[in-house]
C-alpha positions in Angstrom: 12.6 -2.7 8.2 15.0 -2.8 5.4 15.5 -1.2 2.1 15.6 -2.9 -0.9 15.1 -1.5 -3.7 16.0 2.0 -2.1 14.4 3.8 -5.1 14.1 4.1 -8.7 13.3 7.0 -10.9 10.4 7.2 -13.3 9.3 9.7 -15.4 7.7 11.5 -12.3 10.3 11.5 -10.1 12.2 9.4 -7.9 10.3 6.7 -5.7 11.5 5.1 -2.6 10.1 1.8 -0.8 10.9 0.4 2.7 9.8 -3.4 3.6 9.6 -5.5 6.6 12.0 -8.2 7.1 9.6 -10.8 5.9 9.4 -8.8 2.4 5.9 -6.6 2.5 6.1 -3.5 1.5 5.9 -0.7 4.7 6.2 2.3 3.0 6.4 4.0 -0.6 7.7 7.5 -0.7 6.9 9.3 -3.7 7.3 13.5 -4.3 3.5 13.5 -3.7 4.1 12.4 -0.5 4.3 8.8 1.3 2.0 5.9 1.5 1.7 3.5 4.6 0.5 -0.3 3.8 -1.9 -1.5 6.7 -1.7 -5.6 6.4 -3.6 -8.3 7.7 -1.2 -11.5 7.4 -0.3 -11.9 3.1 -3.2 -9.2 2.4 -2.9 -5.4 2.4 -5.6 -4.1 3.4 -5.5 -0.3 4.3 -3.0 2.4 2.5 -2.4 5.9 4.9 -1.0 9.0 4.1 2.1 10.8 6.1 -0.8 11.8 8.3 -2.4 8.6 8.7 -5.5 9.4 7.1 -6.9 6.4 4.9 -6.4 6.8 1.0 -7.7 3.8 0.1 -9.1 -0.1 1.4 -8.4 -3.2 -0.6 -11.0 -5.8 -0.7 -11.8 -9.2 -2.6 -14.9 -7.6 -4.2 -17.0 -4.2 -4.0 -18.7 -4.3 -0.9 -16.7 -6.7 1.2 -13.8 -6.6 3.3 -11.6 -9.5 2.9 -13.2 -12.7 2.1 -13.1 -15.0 -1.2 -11.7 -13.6 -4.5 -7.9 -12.3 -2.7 -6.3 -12.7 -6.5 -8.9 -10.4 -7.3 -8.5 -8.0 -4.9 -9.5 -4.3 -5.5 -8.5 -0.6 -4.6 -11.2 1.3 -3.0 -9.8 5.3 -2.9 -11.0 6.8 0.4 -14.4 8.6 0.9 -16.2 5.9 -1.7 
């Protein structure tokens, strides 16, 4: 993985990002903790916690995983 940007610092804090050598982002570390980006080829599709528990599933629409619509794609938080 590389590092690039290696952070920046909003208003709540500083935030870090690591990315894979072909440019998708791996990891965003944030003071709340870090976030883990699950992909399937150009498409994110899972985010994980430090733990590896699932905080949220991207799909094209409500109700599907994947499929038609990827500009349109949506965050689904975990447990809905």
């Amino acid at each position: 993985m590389r590092n690039s940007p290696p952070s920046c610092t909003v208003s709540a804090g500083t935030k870090s990002y690591a990315y894979f050598d072909d440019g998708r982002r791996a990891v965003k570390e944030t003071p709340a903790g870090a976030t883990n980006f699950i992909w399937d080829g150009q498409d994110v599709l899972i985010e994980k916690d430090a733990a590896l528990a699932t905080t949220g599933r991207y799909t094209g629409f409500p109700g599907a995983w994947g499929g038609p619509g990827h500009d349109d794609r949506l965050l689904h938080p975990a447990g809905r």
